[in-house]
C-alpha positions in Angstrom: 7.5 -10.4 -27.2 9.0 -8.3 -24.9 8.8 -5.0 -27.2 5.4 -5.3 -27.2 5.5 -4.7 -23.6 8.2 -1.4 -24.5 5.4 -0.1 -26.9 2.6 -0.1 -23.9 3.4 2.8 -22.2 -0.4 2.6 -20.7 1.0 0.3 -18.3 2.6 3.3 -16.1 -1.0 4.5 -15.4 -0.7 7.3 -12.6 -3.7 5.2 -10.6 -0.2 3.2 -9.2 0.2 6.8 -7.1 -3.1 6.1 -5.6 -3.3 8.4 -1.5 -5.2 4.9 -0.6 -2.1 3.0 -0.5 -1.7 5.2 2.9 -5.0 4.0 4.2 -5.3 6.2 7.9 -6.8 2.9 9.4 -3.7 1.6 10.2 -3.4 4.8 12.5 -6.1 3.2 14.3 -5.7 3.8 18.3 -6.8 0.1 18.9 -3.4 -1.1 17.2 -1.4 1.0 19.3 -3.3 -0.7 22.2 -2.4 -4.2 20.9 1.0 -3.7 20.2 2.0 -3.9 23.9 -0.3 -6.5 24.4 1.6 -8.5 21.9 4.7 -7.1 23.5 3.5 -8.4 27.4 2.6 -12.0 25.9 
């Protein structure tokens, strides 16, 4: 079975490189503002 999986070479598609993975949201300002709240508490 697992030679089928050898002969598959689709399965390193280049969509695993996706930029989204490094979504700027969590750059968001308001995290930086919680963080020391969290901190405080």
């Amino acid at each position: 079975m697992e030679e089928e999986e050898l002969l598959r070479p689709e399965v390193r598609v280049p969509e695993v490189r996706v930029p989204e993975l490094r979504v700027p949201e969590l750059r968001v300002p308001e995290v930086r503002e919680l963080i020391p709240n969290l901190l405080s508490e």
